[in-house]
C-alpha positions in Angstrom: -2.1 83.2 42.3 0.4 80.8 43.7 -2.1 77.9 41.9 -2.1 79.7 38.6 1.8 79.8 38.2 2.2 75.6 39.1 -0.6 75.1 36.4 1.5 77.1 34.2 5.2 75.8 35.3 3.4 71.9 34.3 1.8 73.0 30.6 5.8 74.4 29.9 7.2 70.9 31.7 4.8 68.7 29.5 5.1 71.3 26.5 8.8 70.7 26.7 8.4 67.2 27.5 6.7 66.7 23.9 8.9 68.9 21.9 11.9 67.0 23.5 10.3 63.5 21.9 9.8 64.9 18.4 13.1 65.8 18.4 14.4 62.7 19.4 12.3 60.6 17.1 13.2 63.0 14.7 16.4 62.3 15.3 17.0 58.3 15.6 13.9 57.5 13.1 14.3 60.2 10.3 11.3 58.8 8.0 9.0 58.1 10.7 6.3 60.0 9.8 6.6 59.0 6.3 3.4 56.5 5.0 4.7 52.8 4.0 3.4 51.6 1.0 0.8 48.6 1.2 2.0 45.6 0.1 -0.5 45.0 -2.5 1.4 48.2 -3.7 4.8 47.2 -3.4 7.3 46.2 -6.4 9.6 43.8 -6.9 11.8 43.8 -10.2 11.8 40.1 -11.9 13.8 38.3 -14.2 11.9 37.4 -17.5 11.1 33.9 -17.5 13.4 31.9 -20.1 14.8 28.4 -20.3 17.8 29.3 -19.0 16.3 31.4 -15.9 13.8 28.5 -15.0 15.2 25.5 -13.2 12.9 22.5 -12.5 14.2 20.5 -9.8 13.3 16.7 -9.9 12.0 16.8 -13.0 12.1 13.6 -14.7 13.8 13.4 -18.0 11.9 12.7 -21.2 11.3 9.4 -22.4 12.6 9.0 -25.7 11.4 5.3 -26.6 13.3 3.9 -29.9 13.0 -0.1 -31.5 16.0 -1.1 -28.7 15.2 -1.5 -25.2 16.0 1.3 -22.5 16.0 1.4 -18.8 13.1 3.2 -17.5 14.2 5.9 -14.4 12.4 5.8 -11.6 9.4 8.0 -11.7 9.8 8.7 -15.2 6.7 8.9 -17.2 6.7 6.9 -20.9 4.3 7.8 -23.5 1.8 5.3 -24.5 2.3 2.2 -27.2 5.3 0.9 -25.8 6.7 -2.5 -25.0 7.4 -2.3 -21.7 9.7 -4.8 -19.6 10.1 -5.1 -15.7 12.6 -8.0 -14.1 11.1 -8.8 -10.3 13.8 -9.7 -9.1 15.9 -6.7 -9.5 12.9 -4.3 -10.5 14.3 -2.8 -13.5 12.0 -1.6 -15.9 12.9 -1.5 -20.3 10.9 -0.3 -22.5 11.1 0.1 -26.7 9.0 1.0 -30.1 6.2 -2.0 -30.7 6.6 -2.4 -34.7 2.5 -2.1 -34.6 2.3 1.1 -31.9 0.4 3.7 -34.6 -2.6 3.7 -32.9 -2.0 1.5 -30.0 -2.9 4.0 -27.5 -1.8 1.4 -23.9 1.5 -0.5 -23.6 2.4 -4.2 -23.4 4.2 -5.4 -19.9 6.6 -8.6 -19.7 7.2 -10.1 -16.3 10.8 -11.6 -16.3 12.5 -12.9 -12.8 16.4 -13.1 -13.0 16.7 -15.4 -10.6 13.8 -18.0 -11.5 14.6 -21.4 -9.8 14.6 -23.9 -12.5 13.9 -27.6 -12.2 11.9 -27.0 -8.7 10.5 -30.7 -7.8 9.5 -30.0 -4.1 8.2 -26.8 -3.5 7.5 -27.7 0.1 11.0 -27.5 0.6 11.4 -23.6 0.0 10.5 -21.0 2.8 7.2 -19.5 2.7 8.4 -16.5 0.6 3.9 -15.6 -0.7 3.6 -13.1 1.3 6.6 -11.0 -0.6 5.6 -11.6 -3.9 1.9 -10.8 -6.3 0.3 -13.2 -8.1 0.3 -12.4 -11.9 -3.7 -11.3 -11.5 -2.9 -9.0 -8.8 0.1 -7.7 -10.7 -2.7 -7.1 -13.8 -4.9 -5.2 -11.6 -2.2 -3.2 -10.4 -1.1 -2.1 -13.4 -4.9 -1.1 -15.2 -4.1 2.6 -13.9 -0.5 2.5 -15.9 -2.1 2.0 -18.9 -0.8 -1.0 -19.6 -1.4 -5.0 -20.8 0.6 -7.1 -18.9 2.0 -10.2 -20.8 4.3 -13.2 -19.8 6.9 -14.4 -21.9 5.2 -17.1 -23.1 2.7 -14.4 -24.3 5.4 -12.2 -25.9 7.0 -14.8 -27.2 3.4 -16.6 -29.3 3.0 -13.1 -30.4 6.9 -13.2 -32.0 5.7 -16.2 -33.4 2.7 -15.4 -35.3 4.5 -11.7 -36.5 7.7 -13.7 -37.9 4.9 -16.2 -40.0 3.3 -13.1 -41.3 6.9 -10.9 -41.7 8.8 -13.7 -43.7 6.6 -13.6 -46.5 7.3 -10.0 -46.8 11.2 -10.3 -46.0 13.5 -8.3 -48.1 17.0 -8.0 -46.3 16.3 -4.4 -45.3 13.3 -5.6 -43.4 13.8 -4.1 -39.7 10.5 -5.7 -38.6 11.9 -9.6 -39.0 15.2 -8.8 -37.6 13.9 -7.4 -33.9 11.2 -9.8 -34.0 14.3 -12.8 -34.2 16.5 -10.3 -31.8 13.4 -10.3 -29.6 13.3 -14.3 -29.6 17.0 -15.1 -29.2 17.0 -13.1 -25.8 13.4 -14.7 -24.5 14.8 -18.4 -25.3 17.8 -17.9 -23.4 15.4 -19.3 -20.4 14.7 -23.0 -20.1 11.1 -22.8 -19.3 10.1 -20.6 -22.5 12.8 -22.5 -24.7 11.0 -26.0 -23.9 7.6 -24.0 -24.6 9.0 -23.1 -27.9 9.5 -26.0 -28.9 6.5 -27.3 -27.4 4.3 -25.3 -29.8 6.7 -25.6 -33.2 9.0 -23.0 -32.8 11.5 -25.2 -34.6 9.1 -26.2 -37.9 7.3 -22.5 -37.6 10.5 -20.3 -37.0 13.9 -22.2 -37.2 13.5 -24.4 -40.2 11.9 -21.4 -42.5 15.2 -19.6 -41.2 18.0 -22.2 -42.2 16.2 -22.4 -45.3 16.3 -19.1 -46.8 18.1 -17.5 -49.1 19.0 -14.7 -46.6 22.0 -15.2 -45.4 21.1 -12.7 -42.3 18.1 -15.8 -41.2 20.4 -18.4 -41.8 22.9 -16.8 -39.3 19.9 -15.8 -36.8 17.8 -18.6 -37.1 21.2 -21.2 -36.0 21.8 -18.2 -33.6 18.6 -18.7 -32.1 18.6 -23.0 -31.8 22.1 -22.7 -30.3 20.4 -20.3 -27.6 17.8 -22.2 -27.0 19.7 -25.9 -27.2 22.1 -24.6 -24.6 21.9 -26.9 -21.4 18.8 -27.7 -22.4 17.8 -31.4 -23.0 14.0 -31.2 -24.5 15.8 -28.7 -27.5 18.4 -31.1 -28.3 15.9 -34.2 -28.8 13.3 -31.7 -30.7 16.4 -30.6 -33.0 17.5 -34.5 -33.4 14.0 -35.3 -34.1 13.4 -32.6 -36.8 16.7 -33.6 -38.9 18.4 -29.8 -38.0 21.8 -31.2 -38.0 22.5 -32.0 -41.5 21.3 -28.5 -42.2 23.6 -26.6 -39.9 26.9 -29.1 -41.4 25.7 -28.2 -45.0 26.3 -24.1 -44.6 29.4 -25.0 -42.6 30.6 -26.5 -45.8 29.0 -23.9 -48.4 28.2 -20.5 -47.0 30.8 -18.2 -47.1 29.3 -15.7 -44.8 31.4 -16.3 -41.4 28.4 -15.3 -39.3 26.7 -18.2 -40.4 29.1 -20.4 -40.0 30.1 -19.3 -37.0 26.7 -19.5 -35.7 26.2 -23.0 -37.5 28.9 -24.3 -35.6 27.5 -22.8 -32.4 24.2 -24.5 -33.0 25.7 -27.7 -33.4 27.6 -27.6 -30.5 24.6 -26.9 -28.4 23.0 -29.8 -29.5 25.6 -32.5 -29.6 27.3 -31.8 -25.9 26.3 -34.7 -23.8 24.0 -36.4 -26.4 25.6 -39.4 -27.9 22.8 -39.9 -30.7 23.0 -36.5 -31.9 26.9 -37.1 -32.6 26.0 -39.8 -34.2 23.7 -38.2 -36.7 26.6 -35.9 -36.8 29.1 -38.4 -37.8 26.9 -40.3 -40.1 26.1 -36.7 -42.1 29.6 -36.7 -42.7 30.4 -34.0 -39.8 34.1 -35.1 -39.0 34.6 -34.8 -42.7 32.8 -30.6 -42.5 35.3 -29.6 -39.6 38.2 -30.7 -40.8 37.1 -28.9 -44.7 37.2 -25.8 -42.4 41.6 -25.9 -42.1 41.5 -26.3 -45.9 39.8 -23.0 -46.0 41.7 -19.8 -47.3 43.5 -18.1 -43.9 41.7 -15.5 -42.8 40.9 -13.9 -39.9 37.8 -15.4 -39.4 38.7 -18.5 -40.6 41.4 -18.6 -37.3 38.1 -17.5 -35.2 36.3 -20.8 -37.3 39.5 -23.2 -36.6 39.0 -22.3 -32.7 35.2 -23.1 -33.1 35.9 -26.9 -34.1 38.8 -27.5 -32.3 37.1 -26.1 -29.0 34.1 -28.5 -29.6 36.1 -31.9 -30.6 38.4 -31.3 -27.7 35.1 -31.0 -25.7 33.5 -33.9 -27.4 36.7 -36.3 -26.6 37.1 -35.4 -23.1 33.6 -36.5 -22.4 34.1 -39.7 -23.4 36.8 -40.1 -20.3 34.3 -38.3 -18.0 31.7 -40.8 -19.0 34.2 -43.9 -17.9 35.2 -41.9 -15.1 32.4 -41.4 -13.6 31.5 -45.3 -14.5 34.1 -46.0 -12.6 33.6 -43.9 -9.6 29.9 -44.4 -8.9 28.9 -46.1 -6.4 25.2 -45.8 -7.1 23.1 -49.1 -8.6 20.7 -47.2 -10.9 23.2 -44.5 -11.5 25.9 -47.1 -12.3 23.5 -48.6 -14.7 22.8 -45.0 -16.4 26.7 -44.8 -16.6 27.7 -47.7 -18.4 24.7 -47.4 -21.1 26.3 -43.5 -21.4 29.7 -45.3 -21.7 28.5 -47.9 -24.3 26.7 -45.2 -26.0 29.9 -43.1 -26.5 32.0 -46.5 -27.6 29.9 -47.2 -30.4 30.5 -44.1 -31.9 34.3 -44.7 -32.1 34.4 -40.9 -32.3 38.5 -40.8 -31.7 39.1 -43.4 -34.6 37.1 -41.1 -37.0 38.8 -38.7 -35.9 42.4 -39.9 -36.2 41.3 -41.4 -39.9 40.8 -38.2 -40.9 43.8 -36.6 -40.0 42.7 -34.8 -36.8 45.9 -35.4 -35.4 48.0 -34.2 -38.1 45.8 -30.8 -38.3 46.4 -30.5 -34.4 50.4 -31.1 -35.3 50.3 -28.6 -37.8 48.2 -25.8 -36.2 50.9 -25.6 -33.3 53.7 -25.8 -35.9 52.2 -22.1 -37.3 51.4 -20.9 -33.9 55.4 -21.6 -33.0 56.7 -20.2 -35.5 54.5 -16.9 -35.3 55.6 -15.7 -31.6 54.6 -13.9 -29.7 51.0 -14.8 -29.6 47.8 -13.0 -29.2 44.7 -14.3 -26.9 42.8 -16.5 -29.2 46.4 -18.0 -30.3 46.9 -19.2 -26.7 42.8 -20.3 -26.8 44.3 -22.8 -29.9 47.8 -23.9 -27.8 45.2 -24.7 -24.9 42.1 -26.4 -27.0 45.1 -28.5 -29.6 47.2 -29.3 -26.7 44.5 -30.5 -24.7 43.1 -32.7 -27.7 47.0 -34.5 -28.7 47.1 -35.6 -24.6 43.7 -37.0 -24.9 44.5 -38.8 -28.5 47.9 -39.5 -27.3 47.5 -43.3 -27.7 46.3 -42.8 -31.3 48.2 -39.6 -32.2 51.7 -40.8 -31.0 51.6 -43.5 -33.9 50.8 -40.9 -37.0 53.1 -38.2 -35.5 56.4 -40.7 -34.8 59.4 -39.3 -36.6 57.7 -36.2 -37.1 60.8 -33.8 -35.5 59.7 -30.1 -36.6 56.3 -31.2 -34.4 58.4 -32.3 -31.0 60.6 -28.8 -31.9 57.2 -26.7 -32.3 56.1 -28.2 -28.6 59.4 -27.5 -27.3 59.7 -24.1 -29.2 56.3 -23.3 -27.1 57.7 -24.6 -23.8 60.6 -22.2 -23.8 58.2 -19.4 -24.2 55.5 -20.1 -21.9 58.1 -20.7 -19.3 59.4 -17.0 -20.3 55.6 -15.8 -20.0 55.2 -17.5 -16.6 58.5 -16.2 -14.3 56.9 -12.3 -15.6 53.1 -13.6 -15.0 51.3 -16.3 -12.6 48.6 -16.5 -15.5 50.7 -18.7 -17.4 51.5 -21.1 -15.5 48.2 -23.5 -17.0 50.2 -23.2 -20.2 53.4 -23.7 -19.4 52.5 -27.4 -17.5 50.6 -27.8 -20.8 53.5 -27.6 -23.3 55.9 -29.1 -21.0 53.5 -32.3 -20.8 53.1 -32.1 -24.5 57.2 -32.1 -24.9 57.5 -35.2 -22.5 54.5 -37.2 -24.1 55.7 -36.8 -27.8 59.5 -36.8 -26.5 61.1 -39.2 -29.1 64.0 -40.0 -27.1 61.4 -41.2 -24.3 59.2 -43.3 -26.9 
């Protein structure tokens, strides 16, 4: 009996035990007995896909190629039939329209190296650098999975060539075609090396001369534009132009175009190819060149026939002040067979008697003149100061000669002292005067009457 009633008293304990956890789960976890959904089942609400919803991180911008050259970004992709660029120096990568890309399904690579060591005579010398840069096959194999031809320079630059013979027998001034084909040039011949290739293979008889020829005046303009690029600092240009009787050319549309890009681009031309080369100012002189610059002060006045004025008065400053390097440096070296070079450079300049031709045609009264206007127009702009600088420069070289035709010539000493007063205003306000101001103040004591 006693047995029966503790069996009982521990089925109400445990029965109460249970009831007391339901309620308590009940209680702290009210959806407990409640079935969760799978996930396969569950739904999440989404915003409709639309541009402006969807952003794509690191996505690389479209290439949009056109007939200029753009800078590639990195990891961008470019569609095919492009001419494509890439520096190795820096790495940057251009690319632009080909004018034959229809159906040119790859794209043609230039190698260029912005820092290309010119003139190298002793490669020993240099630090073995091989194992930082690839050889132009490796580079070609590298690039078969980009889709693309890789071409040197000198490639890009025979295939100008052979376009611009088939393009100028089809020119019409509207002709895009020519114009980036010359565009395309004038940058590539900016480089020694491919400038003396150039010439090497007739770029001046295939390409220059057709240019200066024309009736175009947009050629004329490019095809001087292009010489003077390529004549720059560059001694093989300058005896090719010499040899293929350029200069008269370039002095004739100095003297008869009207279109100031050809002129200016003439002159340009010719001052690439005269600097340092006595013989080539003498052709010059003996084509009646002196005679050409000074036509160009008789011109109408004009804007761009100041810009002109500064041209020729830059250059025949230039042109006299190497003639007292030359006997400077005569003078100085110390060298046998460099003395020897110098005084056949010095002999060369005195038989051209380039001052005398110049003071016989009244260079020094132009020079007189030109300040005379410039005085009496203050204050001056920037290329007014270029003139004080490149016709003060050329009375103190001439001085000897000059003094004589300018004697007694008071409203010239006034214009030199008229400049004096206001450089030396200029220069207590502003350090960057101060070249000027010793200029005029050297011109008002050399040309001083009183001190004569």
């Amino acid at each position: 009996m006693f047995e029966m009633s503790i069996v009982r008293l521990v089925l109400i304990v445990l029965v109460a035990a249970s009831l007391g956890a339901f309620w308590y789960l009940d209680t702290v976890f009210y959806h407990w007995d409640r079935v969760l959904p799978q996930p396969e089942e569950m739904v999440v609400e989404t915003v409709p896909e639309s541009p402006k919803n969807i952003t794509n991180f690191n996505k690389p911008k479209e290439f949009v190629p056109t007939n200029e050259w753009q800078i590639i970004g990195e990891d961008q992709p470019i569609p095919p039939g492009l001419h494509v660029q890439i520096d190795l120096q820096t790495g940057e990568k251009k690319a632009k329209l080909m004018e034959d890309n229809i159906n040119n399904k790859s794209n043609s690579l230039a190698i260029t190296d912005s820092n290309k060591p010119e003139n190298l005579k002793d490669p020993n010398s240099l630090p073995d650098n091989s194992h930082k840069f690839r050889s132009y096959e490796e580079l070609k194999d590298d690039l078969k999975d980009l889709n693309m031809t890789i071409k040197s320079d000198m490639d890009v630059m025979d295939e100008l060539t052979k376009k611009f013979q088939e393009q100028i027998k089809l020119y019409e001034d509207s002709d895009k075609n020519l114009q980036n084909i010359l565009t395309d040039l004038e940058y590539l011949l900016h480089q020694v090396d491919t400038a003396e290739v150039f010439v090497k293979n007739k770029g001046i008889q295939l390409i220059i001369m057709p240019c200066i020829n024309s009736n175009s005046s947009f050629l004329k303009a490019q095809g001087a534009l292009i010489l003077g690029s390529a004549a720059s600092n560059n001694q093989k240009v300058q005896i090719a132009s010499l040899e293929n009787n350029v200069i008269p050319l370039l002095l004739k549309h100095i003297d008869n175009e009207f279109t100031f890009s050809v002129q200016k681009n003439c002159i340009f031309a010719l001052s690439s190819i005269i600097r340092r080369f006595p013989l080539a100012q003498k052709q010059l002189i003996d084509n009646n060149g002196i005679q050409t610059f000074m036509s160009v002060f008789k011109m109408p006045v004009s804007e761009f026939n100041t810009k002109l004025k500064l041209k020729v008065t830059q250059l025949l400053e230039d042109l006299t002040v190497e003639i007292e390097d030359a006997k400077l440096t005569f003078k100085e070296e110390t060298n046998k067979q460099l003395s020897t070079e110098a005084a056949e450079r010095v002999r060369q300049y005195d038989n051209l008697h380039l001052k005398d031709k110049l003071v016989e045609n009244g260079w020094c009264n132009i020079l007189g003149n030109e300040l005379i206007i410039l005085s009496n127009r203050l204050p001056l702009d920037e290329e007014s100061h270029e003139m004080v600088v490149a016709s003060g420069k050329s009375l103190l070289v001439l001085q000897k000669l000059c003094k004589v035709k300018l004697q007694g010539n008071k409203e010239f000493y006034q214009s030199f002292y008229t400049l004096e007063v206001f450089y030396k205003q200029l220069f207590q306000n502003d350090v960057f005067f101060d070249e000027l101001y010793q200029l005029t103040t050297e011109l008002t004591n050399t040309y001083d009457p009183v001190l004569e």
